[in-house]
N, CA, C and O atoms as CSV, one atom per row, in Angstrom:
chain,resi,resn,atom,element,x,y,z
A,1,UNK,N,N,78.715,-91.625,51.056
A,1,UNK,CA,C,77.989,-90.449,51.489
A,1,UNK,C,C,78.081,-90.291,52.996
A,1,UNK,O,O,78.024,-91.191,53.835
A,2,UNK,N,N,78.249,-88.861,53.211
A,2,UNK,CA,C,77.945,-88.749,54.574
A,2,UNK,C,C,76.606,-87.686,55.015
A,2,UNK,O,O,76.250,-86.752,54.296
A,3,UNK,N,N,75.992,-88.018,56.270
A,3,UNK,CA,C,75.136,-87.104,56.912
A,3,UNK,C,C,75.529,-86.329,57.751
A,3,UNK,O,O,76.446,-86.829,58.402
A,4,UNK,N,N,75.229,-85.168,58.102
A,4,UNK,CA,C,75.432,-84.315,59.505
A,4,UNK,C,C,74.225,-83.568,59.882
A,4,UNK,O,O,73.721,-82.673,59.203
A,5,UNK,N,N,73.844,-83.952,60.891
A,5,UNK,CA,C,72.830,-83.473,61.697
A,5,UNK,C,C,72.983,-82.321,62.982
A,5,UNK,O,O,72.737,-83.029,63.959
A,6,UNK,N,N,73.163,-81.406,63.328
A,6,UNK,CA,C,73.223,-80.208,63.769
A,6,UNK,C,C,72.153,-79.852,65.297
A,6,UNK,O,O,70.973,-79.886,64.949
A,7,UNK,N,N,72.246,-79.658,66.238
A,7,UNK,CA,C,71.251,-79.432,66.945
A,7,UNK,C,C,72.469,-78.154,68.701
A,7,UNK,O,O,73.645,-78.151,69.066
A,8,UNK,N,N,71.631,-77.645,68.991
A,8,UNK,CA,C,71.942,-76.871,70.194
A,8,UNK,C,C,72.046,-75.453,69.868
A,8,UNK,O,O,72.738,-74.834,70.676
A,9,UNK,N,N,71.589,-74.806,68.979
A,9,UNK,CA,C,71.312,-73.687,68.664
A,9,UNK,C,C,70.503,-73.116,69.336
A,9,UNK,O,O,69.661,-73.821,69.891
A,10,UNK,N,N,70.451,-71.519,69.553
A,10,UNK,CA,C,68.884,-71.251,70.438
A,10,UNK,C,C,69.488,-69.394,70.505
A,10,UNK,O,O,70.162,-68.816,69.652
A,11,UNK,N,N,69.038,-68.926,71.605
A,11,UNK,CA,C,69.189,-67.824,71.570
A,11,UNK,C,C,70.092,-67.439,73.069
A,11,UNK,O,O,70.251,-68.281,73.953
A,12,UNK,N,N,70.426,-66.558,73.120
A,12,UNK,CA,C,71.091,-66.460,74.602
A,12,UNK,C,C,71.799,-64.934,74.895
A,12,UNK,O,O,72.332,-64.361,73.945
A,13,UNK,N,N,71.785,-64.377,76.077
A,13,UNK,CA,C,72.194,-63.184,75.753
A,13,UNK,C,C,74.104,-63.026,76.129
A,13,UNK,O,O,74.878,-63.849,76.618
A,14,UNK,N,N,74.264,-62.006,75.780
A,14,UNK,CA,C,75.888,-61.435,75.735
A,14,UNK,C,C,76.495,-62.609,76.907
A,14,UNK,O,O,75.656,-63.044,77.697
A,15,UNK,N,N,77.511,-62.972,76.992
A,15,UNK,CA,C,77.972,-63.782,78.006
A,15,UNK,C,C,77.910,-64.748,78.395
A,15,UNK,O,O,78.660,-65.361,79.154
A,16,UNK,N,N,76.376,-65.190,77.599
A,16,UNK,CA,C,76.222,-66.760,78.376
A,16,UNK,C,C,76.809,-67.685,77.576
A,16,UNK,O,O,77.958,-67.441,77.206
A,17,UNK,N,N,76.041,-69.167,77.057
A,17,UNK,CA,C,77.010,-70.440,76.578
A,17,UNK,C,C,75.712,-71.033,76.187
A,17,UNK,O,O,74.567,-71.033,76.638
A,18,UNK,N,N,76.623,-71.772,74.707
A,18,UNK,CA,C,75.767,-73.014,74.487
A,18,UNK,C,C,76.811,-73.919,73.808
A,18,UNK,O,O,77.848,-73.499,73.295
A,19,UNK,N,N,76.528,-74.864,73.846
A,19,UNK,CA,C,76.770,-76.208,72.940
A,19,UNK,C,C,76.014,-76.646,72.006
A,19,UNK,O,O,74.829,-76.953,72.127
A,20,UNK,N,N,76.855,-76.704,70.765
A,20,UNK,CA,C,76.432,-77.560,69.648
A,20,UNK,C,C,77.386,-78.457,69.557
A,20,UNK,O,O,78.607,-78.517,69.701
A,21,UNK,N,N,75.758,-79.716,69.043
A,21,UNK,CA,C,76.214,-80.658,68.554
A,21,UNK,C,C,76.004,-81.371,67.326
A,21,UNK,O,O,74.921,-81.273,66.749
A,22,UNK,N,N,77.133,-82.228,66.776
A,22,UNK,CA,C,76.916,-82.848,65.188
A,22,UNK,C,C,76.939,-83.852,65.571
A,22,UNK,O,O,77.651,-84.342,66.448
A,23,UNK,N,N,75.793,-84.488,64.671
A,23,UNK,CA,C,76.113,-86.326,64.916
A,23,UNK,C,C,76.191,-86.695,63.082
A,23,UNK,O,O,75.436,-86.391,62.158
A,24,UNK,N,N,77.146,-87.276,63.125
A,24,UNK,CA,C,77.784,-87.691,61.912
A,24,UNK,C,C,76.970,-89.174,61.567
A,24,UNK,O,O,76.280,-89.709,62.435
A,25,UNK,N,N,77.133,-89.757,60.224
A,25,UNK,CA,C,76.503,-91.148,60.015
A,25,UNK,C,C,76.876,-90.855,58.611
A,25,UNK,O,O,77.135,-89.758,58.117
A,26,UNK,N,N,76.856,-92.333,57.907
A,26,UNK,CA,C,77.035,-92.772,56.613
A,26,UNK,C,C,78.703,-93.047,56.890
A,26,UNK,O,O,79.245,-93.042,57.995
A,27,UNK,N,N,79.362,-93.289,55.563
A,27,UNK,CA,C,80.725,-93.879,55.489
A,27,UNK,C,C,81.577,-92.501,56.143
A,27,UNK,O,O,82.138,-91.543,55.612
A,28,UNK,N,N,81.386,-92.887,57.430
A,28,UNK,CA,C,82.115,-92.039,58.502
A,28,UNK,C,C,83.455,-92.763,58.788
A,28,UNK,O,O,83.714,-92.748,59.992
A,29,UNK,N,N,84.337,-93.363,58.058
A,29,UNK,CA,C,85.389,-94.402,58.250
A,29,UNK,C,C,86.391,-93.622,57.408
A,29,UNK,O,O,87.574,-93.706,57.737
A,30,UNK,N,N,86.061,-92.888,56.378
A,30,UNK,CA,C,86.859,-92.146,55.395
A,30,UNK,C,C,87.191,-90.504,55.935
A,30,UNK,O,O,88.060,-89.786,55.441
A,31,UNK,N,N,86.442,-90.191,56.856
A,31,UNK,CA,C,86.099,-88.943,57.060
A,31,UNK,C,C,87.784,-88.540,57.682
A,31,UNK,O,O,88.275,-89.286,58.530
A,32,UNK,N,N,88.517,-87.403,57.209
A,32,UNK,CA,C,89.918,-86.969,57.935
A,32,UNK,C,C,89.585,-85.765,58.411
A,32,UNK,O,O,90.321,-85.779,59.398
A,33,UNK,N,N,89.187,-85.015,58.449
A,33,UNK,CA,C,88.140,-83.582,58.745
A,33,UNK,C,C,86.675,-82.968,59.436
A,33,UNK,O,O,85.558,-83.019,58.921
A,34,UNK,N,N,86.958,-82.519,60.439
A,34,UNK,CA,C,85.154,-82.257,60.813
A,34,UNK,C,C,85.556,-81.093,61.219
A,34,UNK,O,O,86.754,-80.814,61.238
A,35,UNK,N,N,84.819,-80.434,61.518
A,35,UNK,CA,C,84.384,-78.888,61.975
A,35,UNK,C,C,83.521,-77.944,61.800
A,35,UNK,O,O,82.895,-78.156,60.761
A,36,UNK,N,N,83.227,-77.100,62.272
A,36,UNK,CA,C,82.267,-76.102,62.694
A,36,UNK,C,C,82.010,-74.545,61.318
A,36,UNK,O,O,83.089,-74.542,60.725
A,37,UNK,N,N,81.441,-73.816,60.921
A,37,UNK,CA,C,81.669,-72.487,60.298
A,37,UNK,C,C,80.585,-72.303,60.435
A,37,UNK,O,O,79.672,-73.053,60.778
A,38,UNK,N,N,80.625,-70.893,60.073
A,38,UNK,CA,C,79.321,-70.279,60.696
A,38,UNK,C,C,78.923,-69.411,58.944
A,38,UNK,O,O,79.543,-69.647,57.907
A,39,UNK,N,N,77.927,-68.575,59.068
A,39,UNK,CA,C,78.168,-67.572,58.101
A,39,UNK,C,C,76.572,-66.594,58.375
A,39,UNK,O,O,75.559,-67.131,58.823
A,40,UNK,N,N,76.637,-65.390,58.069
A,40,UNK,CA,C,75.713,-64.236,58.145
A,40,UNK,C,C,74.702,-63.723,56.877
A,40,UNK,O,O,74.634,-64.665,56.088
A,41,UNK,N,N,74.149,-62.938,56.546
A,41,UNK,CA,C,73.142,-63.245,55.575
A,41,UNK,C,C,74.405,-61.709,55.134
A,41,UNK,O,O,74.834,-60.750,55.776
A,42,UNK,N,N,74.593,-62.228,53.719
A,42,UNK,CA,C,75.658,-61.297,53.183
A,42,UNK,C,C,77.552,-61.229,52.853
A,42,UNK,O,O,78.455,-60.494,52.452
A,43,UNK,N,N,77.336,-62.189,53.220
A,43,UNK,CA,C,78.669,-63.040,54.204
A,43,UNK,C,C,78.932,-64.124,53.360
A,43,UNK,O,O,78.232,-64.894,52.702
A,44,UNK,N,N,80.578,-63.923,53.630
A,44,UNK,CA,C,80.692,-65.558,52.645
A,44,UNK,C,C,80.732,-66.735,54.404
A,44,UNK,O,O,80.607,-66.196,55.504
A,45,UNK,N,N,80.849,-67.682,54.310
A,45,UNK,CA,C,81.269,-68.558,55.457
A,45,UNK,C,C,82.356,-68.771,55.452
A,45,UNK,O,O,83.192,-68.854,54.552
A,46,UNK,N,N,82.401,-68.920,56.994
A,46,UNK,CA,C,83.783,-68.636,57.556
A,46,UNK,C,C,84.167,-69.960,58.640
A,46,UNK,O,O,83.364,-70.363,59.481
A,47,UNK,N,N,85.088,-70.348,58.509
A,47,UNK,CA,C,85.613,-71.227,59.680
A,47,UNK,C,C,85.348,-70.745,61.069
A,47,UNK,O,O,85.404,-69.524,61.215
A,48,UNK,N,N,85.119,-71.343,61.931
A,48,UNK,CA,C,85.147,-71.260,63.199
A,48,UNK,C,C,86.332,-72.437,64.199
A,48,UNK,O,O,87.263,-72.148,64.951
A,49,UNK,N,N,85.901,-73.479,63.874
A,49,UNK,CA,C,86.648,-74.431,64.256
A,49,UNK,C,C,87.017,-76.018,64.025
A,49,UNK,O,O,86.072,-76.804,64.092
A,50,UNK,N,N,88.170,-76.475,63.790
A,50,UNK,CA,C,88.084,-77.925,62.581
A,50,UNK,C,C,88.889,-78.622,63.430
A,50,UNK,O,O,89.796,-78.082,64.064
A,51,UNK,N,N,88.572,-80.020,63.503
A,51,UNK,CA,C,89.811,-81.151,64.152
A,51,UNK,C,C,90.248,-81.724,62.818
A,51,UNK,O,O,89.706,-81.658,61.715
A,52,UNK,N,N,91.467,-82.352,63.244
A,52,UNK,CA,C,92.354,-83.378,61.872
A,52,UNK,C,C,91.627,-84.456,62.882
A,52,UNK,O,O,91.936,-84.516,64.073
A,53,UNK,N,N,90.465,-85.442,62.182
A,53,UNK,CA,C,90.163,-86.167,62.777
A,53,UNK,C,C,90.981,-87.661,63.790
A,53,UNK,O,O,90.837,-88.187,64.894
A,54,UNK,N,N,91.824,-87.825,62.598
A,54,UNK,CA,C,92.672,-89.152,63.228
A,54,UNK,C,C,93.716,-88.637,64.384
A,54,UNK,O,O,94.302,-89.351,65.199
A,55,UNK,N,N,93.765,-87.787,64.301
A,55,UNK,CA,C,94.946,-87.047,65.472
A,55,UNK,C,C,94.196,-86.035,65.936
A,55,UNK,O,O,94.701,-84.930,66.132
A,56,UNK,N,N,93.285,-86.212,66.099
A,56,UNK,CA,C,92.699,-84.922,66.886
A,56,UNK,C,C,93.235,-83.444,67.400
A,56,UNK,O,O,92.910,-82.876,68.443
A,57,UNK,N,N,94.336,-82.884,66.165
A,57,UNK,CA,C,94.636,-81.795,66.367
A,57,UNK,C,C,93.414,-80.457,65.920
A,57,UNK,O,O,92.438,-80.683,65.204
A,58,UNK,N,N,93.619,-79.590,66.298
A,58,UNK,CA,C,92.581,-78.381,66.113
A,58,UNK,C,C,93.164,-77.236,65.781
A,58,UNK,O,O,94.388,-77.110,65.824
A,59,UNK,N,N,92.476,-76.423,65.469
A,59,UNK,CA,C,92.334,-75.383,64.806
A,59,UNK,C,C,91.326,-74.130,64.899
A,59,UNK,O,O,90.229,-74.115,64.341
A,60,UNK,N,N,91.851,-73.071,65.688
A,60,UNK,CA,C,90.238,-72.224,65.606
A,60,UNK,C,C,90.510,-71.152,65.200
A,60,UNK,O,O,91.688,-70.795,65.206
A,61,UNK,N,N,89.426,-70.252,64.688
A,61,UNK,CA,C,89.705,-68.946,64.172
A,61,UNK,C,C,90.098,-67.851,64.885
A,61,UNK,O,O,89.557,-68.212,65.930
A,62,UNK,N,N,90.559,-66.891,65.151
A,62,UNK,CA,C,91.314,-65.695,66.022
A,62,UNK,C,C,90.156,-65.515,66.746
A,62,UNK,O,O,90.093,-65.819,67.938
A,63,UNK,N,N,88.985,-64.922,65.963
A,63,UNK,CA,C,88.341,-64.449,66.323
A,63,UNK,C,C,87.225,-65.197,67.832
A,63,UNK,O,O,86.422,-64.625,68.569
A,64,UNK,N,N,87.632,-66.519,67.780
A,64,UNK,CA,C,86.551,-67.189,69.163
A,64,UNK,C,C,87.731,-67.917,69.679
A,64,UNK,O,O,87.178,-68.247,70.728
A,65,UNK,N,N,89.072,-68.503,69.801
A,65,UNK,CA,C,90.222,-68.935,70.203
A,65,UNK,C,C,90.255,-68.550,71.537
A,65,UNK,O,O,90.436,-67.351,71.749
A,66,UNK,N,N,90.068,-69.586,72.853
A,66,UNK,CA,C,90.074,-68.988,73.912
A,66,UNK,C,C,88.475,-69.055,74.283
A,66,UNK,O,O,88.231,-69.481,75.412
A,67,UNK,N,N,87.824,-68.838,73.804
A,67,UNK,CA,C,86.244,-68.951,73.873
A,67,UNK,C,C,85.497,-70.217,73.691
A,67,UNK,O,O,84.783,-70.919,74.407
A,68,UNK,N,N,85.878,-70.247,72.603
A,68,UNK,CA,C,85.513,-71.821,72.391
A,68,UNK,C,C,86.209,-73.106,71.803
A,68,UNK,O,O,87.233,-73.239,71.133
A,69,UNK,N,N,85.471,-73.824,72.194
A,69,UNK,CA,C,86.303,-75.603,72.527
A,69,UNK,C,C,85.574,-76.234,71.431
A,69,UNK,O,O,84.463,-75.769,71.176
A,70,UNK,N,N,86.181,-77.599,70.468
A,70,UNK,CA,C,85.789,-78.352,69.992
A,70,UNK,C,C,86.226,-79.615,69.902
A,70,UNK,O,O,87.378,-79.873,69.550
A,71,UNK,N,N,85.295,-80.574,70.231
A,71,UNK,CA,C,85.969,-81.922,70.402
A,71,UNK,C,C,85.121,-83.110,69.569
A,71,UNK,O,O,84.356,-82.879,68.633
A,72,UNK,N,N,85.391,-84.258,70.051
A,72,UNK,CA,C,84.887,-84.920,69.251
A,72,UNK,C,C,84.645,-86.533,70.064
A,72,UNK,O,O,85.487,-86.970,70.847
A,73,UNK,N,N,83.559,-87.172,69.773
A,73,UNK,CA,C,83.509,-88.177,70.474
A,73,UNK,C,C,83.230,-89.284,69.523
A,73,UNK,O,O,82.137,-89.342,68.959
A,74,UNK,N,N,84.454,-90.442,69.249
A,74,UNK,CA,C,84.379,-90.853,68.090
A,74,UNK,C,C,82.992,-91.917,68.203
A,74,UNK,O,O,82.059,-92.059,67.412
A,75,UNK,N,N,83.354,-92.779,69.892
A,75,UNK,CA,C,82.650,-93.346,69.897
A,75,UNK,C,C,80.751,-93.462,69.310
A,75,UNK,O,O,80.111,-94.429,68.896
A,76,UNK,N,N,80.406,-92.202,69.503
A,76,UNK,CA,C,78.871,-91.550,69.390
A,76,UNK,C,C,78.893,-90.825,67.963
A,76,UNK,O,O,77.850,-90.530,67.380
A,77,UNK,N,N,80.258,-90.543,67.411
A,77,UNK,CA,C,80.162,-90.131,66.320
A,77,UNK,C,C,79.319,-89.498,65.999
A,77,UNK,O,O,78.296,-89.625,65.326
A,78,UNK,N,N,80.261,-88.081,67.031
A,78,UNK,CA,C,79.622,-86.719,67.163
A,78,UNK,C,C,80.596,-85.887,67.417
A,78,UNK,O,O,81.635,-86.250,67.968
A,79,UNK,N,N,80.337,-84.548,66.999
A,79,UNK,CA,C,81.408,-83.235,66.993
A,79,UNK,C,C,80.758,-82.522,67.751
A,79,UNK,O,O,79.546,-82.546,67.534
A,80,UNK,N,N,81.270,-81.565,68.986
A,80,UNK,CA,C,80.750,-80.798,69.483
A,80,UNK,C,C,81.300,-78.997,69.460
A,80,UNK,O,O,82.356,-78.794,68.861
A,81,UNK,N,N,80.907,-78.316,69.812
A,81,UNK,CA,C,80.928,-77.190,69.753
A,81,UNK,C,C,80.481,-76.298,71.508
A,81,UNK,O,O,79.395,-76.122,72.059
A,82,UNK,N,N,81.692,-75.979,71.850
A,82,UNK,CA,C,80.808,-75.879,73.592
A,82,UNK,C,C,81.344,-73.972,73.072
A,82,UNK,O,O,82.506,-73.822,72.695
A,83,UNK,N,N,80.784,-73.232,73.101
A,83,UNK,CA,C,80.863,-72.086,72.699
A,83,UNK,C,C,80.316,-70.765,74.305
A,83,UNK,O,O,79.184,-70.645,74.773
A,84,UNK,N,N,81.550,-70.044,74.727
A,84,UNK,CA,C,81.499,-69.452,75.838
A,84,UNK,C,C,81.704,-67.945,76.117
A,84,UNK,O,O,82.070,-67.359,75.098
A,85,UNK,N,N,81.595,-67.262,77.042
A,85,UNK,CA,C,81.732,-65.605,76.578
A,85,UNK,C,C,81.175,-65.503,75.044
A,85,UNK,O,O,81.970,-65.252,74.138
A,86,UNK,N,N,79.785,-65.704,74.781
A,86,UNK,CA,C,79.332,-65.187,73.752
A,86,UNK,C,C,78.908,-63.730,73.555
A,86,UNK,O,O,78.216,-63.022,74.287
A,87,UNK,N,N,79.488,-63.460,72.393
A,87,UNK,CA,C,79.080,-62.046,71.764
A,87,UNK,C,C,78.296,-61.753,70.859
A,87,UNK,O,O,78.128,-62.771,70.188
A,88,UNK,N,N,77.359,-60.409,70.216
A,88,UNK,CA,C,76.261,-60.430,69.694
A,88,UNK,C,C,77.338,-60.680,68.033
A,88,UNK,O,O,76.723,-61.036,67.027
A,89,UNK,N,N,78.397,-60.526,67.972
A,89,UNK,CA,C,78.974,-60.714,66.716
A,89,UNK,C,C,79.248,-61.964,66.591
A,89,UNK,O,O,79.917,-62.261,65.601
A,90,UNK,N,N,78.841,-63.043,67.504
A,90,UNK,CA,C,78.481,-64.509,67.586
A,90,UNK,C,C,77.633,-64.866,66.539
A,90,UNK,O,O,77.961,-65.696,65.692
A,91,UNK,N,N,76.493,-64.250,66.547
A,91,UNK,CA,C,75.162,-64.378,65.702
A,91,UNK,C,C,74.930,-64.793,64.630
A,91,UNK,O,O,74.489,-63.912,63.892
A,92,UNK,N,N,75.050,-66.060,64.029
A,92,UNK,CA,C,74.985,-66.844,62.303
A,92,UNK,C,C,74.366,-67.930,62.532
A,92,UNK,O,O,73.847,-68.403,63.543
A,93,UNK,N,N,74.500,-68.340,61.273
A,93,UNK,CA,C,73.883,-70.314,61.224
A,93,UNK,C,C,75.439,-70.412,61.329
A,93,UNK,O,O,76.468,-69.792,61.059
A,94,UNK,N,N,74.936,-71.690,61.945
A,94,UNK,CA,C,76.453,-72.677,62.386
A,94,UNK,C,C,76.347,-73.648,61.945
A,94,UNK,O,O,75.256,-74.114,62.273
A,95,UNK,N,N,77.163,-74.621,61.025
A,95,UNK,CA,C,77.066,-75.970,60.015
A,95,UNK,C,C,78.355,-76.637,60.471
A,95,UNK,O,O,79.475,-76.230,60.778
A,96,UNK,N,N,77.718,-77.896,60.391
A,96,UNK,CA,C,78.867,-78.805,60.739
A,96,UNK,C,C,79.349,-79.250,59.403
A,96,UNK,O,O,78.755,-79.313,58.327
A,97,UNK,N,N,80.498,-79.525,59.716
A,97,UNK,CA,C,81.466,-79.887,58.101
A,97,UNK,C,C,82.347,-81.307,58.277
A,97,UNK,O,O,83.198,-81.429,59.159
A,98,UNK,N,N,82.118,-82.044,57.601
A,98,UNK,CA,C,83.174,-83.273,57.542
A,98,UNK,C,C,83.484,-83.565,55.963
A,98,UNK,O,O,82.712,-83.493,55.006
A,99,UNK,N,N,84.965,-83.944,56.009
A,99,UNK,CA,C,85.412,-84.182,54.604
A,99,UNK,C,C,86.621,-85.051,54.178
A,99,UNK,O,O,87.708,-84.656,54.601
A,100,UNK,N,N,86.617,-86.041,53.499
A,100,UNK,CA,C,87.815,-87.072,53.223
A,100,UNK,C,C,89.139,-86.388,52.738
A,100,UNK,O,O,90.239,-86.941,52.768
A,101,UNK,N,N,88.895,-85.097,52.279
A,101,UNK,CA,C,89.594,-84.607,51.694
A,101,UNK,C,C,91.514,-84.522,52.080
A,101,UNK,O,O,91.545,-83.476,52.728
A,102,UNK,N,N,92.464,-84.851,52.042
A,102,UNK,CA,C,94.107,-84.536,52.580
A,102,UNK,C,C,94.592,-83.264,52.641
A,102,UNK,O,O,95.621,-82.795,52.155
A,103,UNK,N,N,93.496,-82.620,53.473
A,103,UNK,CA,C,94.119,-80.921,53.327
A,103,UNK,C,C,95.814,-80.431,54.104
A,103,UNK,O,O,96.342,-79.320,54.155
A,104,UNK,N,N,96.251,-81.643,54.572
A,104,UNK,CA,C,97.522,-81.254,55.020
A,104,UNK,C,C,97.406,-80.643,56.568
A,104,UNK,O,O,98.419,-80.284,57.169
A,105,UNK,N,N,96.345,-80.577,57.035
A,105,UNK,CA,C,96.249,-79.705,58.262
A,105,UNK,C,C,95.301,-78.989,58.706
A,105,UNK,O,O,95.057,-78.107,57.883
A,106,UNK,N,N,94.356,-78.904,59.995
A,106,UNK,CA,C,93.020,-78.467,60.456
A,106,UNK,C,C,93.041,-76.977,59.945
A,106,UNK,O,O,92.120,-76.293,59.498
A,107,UNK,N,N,94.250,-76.708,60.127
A,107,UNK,CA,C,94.327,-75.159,59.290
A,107,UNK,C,C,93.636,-75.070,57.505
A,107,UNK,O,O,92.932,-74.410,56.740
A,108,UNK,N,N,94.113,-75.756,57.582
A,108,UNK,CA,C,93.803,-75.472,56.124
A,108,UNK,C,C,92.159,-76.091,55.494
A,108,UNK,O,O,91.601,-75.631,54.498
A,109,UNK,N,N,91.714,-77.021,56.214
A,109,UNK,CA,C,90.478,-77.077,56.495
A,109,UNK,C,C,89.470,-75.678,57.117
A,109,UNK,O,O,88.325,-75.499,56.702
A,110,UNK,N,N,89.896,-75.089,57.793
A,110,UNK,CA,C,89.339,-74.244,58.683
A,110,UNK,C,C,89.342,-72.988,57.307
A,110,UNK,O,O,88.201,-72.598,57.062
A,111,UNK,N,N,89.962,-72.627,56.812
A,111,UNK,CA,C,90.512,-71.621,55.992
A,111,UNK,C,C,89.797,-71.908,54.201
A,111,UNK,O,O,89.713,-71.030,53.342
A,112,UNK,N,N,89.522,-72.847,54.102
A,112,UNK,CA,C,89.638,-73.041,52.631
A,112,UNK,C,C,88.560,-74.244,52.275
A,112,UNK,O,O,88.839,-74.899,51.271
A,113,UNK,N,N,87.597,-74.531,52.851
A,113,UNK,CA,C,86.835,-76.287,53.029
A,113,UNK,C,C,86.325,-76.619,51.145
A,113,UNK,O,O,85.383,-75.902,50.806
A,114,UNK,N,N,86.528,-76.987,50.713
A,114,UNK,CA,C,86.366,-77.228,49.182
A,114,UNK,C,C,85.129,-77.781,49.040
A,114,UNK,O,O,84.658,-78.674,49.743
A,115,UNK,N,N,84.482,-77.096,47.885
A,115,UNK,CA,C,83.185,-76.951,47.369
A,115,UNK,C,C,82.922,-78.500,46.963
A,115,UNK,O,O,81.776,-78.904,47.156
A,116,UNK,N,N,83.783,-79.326,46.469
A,116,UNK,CA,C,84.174,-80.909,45.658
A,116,UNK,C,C,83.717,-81.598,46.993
A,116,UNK,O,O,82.705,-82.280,46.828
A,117,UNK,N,N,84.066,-81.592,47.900
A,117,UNK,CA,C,84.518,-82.578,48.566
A,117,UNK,C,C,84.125,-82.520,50.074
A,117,UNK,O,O,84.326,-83.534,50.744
A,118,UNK,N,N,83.688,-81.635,50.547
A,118,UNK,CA,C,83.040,-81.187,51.848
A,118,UNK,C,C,82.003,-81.086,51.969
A,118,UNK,O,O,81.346,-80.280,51.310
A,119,UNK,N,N,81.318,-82.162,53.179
A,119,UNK,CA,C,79.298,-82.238,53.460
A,119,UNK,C,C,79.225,-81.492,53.990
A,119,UNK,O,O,80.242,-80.898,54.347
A,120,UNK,N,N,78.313,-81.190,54.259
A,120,UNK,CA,C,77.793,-79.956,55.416
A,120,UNK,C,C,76.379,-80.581,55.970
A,120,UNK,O,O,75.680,-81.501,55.545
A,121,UNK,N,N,76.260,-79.780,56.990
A,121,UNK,CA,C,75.168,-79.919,57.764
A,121,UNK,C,C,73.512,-79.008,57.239
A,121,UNK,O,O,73.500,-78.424,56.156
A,122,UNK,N,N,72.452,-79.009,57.994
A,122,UNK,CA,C,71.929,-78.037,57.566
A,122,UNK,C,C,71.882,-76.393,58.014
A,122,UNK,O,O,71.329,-75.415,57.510
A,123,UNK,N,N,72.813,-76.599,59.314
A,123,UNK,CA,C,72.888,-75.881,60.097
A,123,UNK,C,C,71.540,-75.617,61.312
A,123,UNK,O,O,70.373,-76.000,61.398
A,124,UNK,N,N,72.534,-74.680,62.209
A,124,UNK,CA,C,71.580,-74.391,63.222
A,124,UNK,C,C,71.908,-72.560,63.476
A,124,UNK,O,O,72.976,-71.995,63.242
A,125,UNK,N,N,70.499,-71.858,64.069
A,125,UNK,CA,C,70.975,-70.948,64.417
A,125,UNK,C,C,71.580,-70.486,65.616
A,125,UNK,O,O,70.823,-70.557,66.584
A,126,UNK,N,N,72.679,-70.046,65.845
A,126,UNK,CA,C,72.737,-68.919,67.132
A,126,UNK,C,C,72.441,-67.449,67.297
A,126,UNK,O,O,73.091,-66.660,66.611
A,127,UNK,N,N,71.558,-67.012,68.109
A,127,UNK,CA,C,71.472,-65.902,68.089
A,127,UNK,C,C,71.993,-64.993,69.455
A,127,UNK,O,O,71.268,-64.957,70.449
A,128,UNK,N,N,73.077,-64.391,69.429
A,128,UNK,CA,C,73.274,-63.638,70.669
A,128,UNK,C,C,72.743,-62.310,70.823
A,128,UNK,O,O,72.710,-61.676,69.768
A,129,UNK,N,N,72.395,-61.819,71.662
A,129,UNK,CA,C,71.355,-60.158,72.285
A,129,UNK,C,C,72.630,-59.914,72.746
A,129,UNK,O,O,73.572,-60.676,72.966
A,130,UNK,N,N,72.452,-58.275,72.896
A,130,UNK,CA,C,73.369,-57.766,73.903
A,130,UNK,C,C,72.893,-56.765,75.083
A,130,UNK,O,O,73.706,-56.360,75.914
């Protein structure tokens, strides 16, 4: 089993920045996948941003690419989310995701995270004003 715990959510207006962070725990040794999605009340969820954990390659969605950064600190075994030029179409719960799963690539994590096999967080909110 794994846990993910979620925190740096808050409110902020057009432009500014926040960071989220995940702190991971339980059999975090198996984990090949972590990343970020968000989703809206109506909305299916959507990727935002995923590392291939052992190679720390990434992956982000068109839509925040350039905006925002995600990294990972294995040591603290934690995922972060530093999120910048925010927009009011920013505005969802944001859940952290880790998963053993061999998706072949952060892409395909980011795109497709499987119902079987992917924890989630409880999420946090962001809310952007404009």
């Amino acid at each position: 089993q794994v846990q993910l715990v979620e925190s740096g959510g808050g409110s902020v207006q057009a432009g500014g920045s926040l960071r989220l962070s995940c702190v991971v725990s339980g059999n975090t040794d198996r984990i090949l996948y972590v990343g970020w999605f968000r989703q809206t009340p109506g909305k299916e969820r959507e990727g935002v941003a995923t590392i291939e954990a052992r190679y720390d390659k990434k992956s982000y969605d068109f839509a925040v690419e350039g905006r925002f950064t995600t990294s990972q600190d294995k040591a603290k075994n934690t995922l972060y989310l530093q999120m910048n030029s925010l927009k009011p179409d920013d505005t969802a719960m944001y859940y952290c995701a880790a998963d053993d799963h061999a998706y072949g690539g952060s892409w395909y994590f980011l795109t497709g995270p499987s119902l079987a096999t992917t924890y989630w967080g409880q999420g946090t909110q962001v809310t952007v004003s404009s």
